[in-house]
N, C-alpha and C positions, 0 to 999 in steps of 0.2 A: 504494500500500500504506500510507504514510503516512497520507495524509487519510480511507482508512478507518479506521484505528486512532484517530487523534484525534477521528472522529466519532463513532465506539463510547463512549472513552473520556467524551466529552462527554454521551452520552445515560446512560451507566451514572452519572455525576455527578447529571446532571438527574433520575433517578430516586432516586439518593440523597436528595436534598433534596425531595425529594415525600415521600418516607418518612417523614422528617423533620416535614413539617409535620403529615402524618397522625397524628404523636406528638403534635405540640402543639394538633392539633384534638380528638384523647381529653380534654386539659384542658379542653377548653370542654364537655363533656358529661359533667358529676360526677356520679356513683352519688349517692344517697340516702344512704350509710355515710357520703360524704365531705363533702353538703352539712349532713348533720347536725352533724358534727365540726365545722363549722366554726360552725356557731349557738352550739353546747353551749359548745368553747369560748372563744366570744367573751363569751358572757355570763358562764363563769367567771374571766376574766382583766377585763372588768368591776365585778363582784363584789369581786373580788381588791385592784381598784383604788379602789371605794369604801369599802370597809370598815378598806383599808389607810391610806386618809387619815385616816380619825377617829378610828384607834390610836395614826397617827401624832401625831396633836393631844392627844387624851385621853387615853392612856394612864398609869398612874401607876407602873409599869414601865418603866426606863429601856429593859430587851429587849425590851417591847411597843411602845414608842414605832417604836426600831429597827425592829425586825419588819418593824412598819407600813409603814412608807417604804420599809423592802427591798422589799414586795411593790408600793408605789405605780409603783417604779422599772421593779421585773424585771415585770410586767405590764403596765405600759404598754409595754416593747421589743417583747413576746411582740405584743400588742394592735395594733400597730403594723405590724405584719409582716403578720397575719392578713390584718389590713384590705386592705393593698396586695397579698396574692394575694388575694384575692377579689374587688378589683374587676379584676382581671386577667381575673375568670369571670363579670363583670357581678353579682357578689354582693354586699348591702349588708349589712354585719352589725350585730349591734344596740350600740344606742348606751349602752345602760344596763346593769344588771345585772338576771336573770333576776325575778320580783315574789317570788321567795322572799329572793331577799338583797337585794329594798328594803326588805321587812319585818324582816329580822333588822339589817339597819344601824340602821334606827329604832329597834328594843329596842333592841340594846346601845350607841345614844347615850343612852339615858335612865338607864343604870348610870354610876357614879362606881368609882375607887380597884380595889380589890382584884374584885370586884366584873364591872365591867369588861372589867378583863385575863383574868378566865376566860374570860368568857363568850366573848371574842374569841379566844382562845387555842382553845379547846374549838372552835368554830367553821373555826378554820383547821387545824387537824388534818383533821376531818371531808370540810372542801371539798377538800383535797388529794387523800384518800383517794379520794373520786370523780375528782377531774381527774386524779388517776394515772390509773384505769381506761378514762379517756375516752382519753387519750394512749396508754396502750398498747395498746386497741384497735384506735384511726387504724395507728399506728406498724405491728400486726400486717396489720391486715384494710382497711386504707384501700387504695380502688384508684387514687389521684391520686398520682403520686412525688412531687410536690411540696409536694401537704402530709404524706404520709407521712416526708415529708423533717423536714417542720418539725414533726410529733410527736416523732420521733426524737432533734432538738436541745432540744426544751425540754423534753421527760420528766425528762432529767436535774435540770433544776433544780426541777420540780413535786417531784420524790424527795427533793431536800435542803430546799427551801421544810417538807416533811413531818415531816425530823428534825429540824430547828432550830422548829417547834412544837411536837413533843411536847416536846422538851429546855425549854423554855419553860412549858410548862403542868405541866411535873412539877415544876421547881423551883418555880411558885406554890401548886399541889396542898399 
């Protein structure tokens, strides 16, 4: 009576951990919503990354400077993270920023002083506003828990990256 019970017990385990992996095989076949999220925002925490370096250099705004580097930091963590679940799904995400925010980096290095800090300021209000939408999207309609996971942690900060821009562009305003 024993050794069939412990035989039971042992196959109802072993079918546990089949279950299990059938969980962790769903990650390796991501919807379209989820492989998109993860391009959209790799390039926006790119973007985030480049334009936050040469606010953080050029900036004539000591809060634009700051700004800047806030977001070279908290994007590169976000950026970071991405990376390493997506090569988890043999995903390689892009290395640069989208060819719209290598063109807008380029304009506003070529601005000085007041100048400048709008136009980057105006800019980061804008891309938030999107990478909100991107994030609560994932967060809502992502079908991978795990990046649904990691929408749901960094939305918050895309929300406050949002109010410490506009707070910033109204006092230049």
């Amino acid at each position: 009576m024993k050794k069939s019970f412990i035989g039971k017990l042992c196959v109802l385990v072993l079918v546990f951990f089949a279950a299990c992996d059938k969980d962790d095989d769903k990650d390796n076949n991501l919807s379209k919503i989820d492989r998109n999220f993860i391009t959209q925002a790799s390039y926006a925490n790119n973007a985030e990354i480049a334009a936050g370096a040469v606010a953080a250099a050029k900036g004539s705004d000591s809060a634009v400077r700051s700004y800047g580097a806030h977001m070279v930091t908290e994007h590169t963590t976000a950026q970071d993270e991405l990376r390493n679940l997506a090569s988890k799904w043999g995903i390689e995400t892009p290395l640069t920023p989208d060819s719209m925010h290598i063109a807008l980096v380029q304009r506003i290095s070529t601005l000085q002083g007041l100048a400048f800090d709008t136009a980057y300021m105006k800019s980061q209000v804008m891309d938030h506003i999107v990478a909100i939408e991107l994030f609560q999207q994932e967060a809502t309609n992502g079908e991978n828990r795990k990046l649904r996971a990691y929408a749901n942690k960094y939305l918050p900060h895309v929300r406050m990256h949002k109010v410490r821009a506009d707070s910033i562009l109204a006092r230049l305003q």
